[in-house]
C-alpha positions in Angstrom: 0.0 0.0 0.0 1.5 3.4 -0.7 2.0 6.1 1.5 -0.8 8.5 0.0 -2.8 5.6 0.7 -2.0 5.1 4.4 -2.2 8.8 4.3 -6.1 9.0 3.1 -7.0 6.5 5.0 -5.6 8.4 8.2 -7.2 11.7 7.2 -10.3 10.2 6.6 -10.0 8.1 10.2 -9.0 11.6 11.7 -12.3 13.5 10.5 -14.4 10.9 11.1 -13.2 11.0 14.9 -13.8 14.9 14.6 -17.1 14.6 13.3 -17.8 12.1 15.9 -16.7 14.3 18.8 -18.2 17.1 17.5 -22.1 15.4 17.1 -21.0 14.3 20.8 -20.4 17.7 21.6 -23.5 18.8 20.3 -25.4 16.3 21.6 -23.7 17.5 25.3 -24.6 21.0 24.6 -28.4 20.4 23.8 -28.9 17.5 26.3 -26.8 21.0 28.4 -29.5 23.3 27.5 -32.5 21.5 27.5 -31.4 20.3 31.1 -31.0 24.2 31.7 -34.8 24.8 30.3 -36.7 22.2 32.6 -34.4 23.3 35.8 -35.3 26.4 35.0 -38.8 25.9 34.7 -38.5 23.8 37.7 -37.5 26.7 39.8 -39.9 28.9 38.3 -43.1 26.5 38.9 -41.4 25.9 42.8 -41.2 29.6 42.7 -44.7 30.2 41.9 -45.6 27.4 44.9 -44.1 29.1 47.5 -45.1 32.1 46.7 -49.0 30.7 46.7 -47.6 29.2 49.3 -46.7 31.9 51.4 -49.4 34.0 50.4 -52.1 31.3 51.8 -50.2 31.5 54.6 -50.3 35.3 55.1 -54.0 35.1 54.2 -54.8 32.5 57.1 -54.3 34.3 59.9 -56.6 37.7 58.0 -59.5 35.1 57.4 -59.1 33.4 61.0 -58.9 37.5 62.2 -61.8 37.9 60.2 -64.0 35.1 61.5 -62.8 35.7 65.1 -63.3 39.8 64.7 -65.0 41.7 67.6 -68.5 42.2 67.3 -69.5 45.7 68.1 -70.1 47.5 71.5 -73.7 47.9 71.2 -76.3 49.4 69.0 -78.8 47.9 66.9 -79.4 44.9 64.9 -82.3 43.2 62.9 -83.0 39.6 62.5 -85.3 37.6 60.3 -85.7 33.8 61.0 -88.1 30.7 60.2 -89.2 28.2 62.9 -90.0 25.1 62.4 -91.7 23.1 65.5 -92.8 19.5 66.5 -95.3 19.6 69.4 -94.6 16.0 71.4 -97.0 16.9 74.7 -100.4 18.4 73.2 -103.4 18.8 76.4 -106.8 19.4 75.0 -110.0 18.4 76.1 -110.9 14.7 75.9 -113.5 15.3 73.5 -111.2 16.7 70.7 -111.9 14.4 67.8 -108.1 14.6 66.8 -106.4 14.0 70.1 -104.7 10.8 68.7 -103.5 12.5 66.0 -102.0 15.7 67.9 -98.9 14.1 68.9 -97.9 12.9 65.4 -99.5 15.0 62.4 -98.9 18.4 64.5 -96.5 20.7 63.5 -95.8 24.8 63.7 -94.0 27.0 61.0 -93.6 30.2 61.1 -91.2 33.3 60.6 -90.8 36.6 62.3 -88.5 39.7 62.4 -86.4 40.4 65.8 -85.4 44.2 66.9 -82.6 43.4 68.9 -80.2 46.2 71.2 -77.3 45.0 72.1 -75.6 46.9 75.2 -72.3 44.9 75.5 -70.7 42.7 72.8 -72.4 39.6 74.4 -75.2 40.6 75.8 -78.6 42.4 73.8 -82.0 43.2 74.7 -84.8 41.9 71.7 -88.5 42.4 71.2 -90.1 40.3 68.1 -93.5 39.4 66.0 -94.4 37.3 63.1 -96.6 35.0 62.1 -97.1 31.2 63.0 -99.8 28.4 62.5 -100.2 24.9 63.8 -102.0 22.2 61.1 -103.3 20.0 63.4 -105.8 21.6 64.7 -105.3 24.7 62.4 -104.4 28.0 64.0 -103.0 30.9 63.1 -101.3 33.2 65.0 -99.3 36.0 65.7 -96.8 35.5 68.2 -95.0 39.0 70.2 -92.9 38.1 72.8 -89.8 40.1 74.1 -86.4 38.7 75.7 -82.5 38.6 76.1 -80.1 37.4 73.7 -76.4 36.1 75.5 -73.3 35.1 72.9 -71.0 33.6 75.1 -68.0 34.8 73.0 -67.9 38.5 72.4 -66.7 37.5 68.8 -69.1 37.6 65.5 -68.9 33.4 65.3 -70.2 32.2 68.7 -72.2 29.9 70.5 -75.5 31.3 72.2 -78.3 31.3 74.1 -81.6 33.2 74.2 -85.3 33.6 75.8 -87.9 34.3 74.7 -91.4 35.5 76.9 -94.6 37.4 75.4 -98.4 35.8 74.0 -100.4 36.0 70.8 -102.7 37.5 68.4 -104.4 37.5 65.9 -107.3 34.1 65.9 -107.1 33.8 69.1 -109.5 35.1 71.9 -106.8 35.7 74.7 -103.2 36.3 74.4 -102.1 32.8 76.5 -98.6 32.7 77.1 -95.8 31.9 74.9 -92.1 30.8 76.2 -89.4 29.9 74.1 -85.6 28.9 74.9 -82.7 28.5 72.1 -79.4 27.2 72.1 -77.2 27.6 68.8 -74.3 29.0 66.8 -74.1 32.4 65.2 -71.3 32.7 62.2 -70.6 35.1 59.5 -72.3 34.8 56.4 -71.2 38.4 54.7 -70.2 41.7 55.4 -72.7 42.9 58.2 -74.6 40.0 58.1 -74.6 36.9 60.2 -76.5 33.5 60.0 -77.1 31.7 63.1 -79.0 27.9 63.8 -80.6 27.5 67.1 -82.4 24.2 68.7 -85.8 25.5 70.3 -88.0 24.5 73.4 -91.2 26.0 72.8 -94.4 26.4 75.9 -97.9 28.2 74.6 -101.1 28.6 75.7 -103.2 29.2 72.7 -106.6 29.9 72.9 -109.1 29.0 70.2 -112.3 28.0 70.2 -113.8 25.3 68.0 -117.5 24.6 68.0 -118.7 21.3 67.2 -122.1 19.9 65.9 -123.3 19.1 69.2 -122.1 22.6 70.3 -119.5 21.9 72.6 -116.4 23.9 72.3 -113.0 23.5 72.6 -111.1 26.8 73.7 -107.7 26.3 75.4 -104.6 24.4 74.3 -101.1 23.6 76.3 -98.6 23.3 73.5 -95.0 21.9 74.5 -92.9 21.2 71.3 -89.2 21.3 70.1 -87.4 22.1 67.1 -84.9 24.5 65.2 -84.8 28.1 63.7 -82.4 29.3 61.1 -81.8 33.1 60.3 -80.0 36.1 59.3 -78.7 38.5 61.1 -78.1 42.6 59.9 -75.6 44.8 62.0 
């Protein structure tokens, strides 16, 4: 073989290895900046997490200040709420032609506005009306009754207590006596307003009278029940 011969054959041995290294090279600087790319994008994503991160963390304790915000000193409020009511002890006169099906067809709905003045952030002073009927037998009423309000946390989410004393009108020939009690939870529904859920015990006297056929009447009612009011309250 002659020595232009060897000679080609080197050269050509001696790109090929430079063409090699250099596609190597390449290869190196793309696999280089493609790692570069996803890194980057790695840190920008993990950026963008910690700063949600952070920022939900910087929001919780506003919200929990929020929810756990003073109510005010005193002043005013109004409150609009539905009752419902299951009467489970209903004395009427033995000759009530429904008396076996007081105790489990019986029930009162009803809804009614409270005025209520509060003169601390836990305690307030309420007077409220409405109107309210029993189906079984059917009267309608309108309960008034006046009574204290007690939130046993002087925040705007609390647990609380109220009472309720006053009577009715309306159908009914005397006013009787009507006492209610709740227990419940009062939480923030929207700016200036509140909902709360309270579980009721519920004493009335209603009188109505009922003639029958034979014209004897039926004129007083002793009406124990229990059951649960939901509403909204404006501050």
């Amino acid at each position: 073989m002659s020595d232009s011969v060897v000679l080609k054959t080197y050269c050509d041995g001696f790109m090929q290895n430079i063409v090699f290294i250099l596609l190597i090279k390449h290869k190196l600087n793309n696999r280089k900046m493609l790692d570069t790319v996803y890194w980057n994008r790695r840190k920008i994503e993990l950026g963008m997490g910690l700063k949600w991160y952070f920022s939900i963390m910087l929001l919780m304790p506003i919200v929990v200040y929020s929810q756990k915000e003073d109510f005010k000193n005193k002043g005013f409020s109004v409150e609009a709420s539905a009752i419902v009511l299951f009467p489970y002890d209903f004395k009427i006169p033995s000759e009530h032609d429904e008396i076996s099906e007081t105790s489990t067809k019986s029930k009162i709905l009803g809804t009614s506005v409270h005025l209520n003045y509060y003169i601390s952030k836990s305690f307030a002073f309420t007077a409220s009306s409405g109107y309210e009927s029993i189906n079984q037998p059917k009267i309608a009423y309108i309960p008034i009754s006046s009574g204290i309000k007690w939130v046993l946390n002087d925040t705007k989410e609390s647990l609380l207590t109220s009472f309720d004393f006053g009577g009715h009108l309306g159908q009914v020939e005397k006013f009787g006596v009507l006492l209610r009690i709740g227990v419940g939870y009062r939480f923030v529904t929207a700016k200036k307003i509140l909902g709360d859920f309270e579980l009721c015990y519920s004493h009335q006297n209603l009188y109505k009278t009922f003639i029958k056929q034979d014209n004897r009447t039926i004129d007083y009612h002793n009406i124990e029940s229990a059951g649960f009011k939901i509403g909204i309250e404006i501050y």
